[in-house]
N, C-alpha and C positions, 0 to 999 in steps of 0.2 A: 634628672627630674622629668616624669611625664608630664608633657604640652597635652592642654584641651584646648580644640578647635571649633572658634568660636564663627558661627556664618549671619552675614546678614545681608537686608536687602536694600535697592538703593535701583531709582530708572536708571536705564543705559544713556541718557541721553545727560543725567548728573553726574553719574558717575564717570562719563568720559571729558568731561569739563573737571571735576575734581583730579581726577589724573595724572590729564593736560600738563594743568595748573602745577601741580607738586612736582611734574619731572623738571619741570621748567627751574625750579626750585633745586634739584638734583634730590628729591623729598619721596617716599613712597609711601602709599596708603596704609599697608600693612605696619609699617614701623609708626605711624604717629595710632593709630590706632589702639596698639599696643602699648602706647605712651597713656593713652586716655583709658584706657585699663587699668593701669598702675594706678591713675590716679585717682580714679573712682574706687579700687579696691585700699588704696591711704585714707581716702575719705570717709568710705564708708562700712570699713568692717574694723573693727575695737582692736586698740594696739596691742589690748593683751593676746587676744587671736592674734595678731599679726603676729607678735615674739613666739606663742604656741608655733604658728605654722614656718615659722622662719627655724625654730629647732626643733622641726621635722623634717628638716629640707635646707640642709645645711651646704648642700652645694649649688644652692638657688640664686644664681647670680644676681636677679632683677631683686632680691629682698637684703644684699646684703650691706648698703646702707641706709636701711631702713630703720631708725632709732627713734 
């Protein structure tokens, strides 16, 4: 499946406090972020899309317990 890259912005001086904080955690930015993708995209796009795009994209790990 083709990944869309997604960019945004944040000061240098939060985002090295947010970081910090997550490695400290053994945590990275990139993975919870992607967690909060998932979960705005459950939230907010209609389940019948989601089954639409889930069998179109049947090798889409992140959708496949998606019910």
């Amino acid at each position: 499946m083709k990944k869309q890259t997604i960019s945004a912005q944040m000061s240098s001086p939060k985002y090295n406090a947010l970081t910090y904080y997550l490695e400290k955690q053994n945590k990275r930015i990139e993975d919870m972020l992607t967690e909060h993708l998932e979960e705005i995209y459950k939230e907010q796009v209609p389940k019948d899309v989601q089954e639409y795009v889930k069998s179109q994209n049947p090798d889409d790990e992140e959708h496949k317990d998606n019910k």
